[in-house]
Every structure is written in structure tokens, then in C-alpha cells.
C-alpha positions in Angstrom: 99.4 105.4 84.2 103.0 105.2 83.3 102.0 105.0 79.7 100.2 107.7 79.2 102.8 109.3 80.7 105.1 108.8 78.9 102.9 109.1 75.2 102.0 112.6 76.5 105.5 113.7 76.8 106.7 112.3 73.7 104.1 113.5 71.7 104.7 117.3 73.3 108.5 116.6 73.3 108.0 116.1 69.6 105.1 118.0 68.2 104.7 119.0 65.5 106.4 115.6 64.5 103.6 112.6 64.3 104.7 109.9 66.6 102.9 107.0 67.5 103.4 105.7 71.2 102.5 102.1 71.9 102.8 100.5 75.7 104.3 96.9 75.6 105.1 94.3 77.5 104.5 92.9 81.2 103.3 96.3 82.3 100.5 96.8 79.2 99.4 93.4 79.8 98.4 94.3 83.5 100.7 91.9 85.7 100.8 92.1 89.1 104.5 93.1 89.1 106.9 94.1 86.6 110.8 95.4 86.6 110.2 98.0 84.2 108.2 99.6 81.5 108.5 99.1 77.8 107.8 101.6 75.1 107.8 101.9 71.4 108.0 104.9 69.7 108.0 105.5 66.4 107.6 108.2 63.6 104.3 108.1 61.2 105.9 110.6 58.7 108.7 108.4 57.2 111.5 110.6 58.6 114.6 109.5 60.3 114.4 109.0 63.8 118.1 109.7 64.5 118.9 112.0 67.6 115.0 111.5 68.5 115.9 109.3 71.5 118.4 110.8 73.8 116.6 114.5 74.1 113.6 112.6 75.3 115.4 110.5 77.5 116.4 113.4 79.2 113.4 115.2 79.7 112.1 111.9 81.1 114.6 111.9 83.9 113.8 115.5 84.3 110.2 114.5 85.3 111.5 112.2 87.6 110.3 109.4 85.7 113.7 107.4 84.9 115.8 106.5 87.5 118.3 104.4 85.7 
């Protein structure tokens, strides 16, 4: 599950930071096909997110799981 995979990285990307990683759209909802995957992630502690998103971009694409 794309999900998952993506939460599990995130979460060990981050640790210790809490994070909470939600799965949305067509893809959580089951549909038969969808373009792409969307994904929420957010910080529990209050702190700012700033600079959070890029670094895990990356080592998404390093997993082979980004493509664009």
C-alpha cells in the first residue's frame, strides 16, 4: 500500500518529531483508478514545518517512489 509507504518513511524520515500521516483522496477511498496519490502530513508538536518537505521529497524519489 502506497500509504503506508509513504507514513513509514515520513515518520522515520522524521523521528523523533511526531507527525501524523493521513492518506486522502481518490486513492484512500479505493477507486478503481487514480492519477496519483495524496498525502497530508502534518506536525503534532506545534512546531514549524518549514524545510520539512523538500528533504522528504527527496528521499521519496530515492525509493523510487516519485517519479515526477
Amino acid at each position: 500500500m502506497i500509504g503506508l509507504w509513504v507514513e513509514e518513511t515520513a515518520k522515520a524520515f522524521f523521528a523523533p518529531t511526531e507527525i501524523r500521516v493521513v492518506t486522502c483522496g481518490s486513492y484512500r477511498r479505493g477507486k478503481e483508478t487514480c492519477g496519483d496519490v495524496d498525502v497530508l502530513i502534518c506536525r503534532t508538536d506545534g512546531a514549524p514545518i518549514a524545510g520539512m518537505l523538500s528533504p522528504l521529497l527527496a528521499q521519496l524519489r530515492l525509493e523510487g517512489l516519485l517519479k515526477e
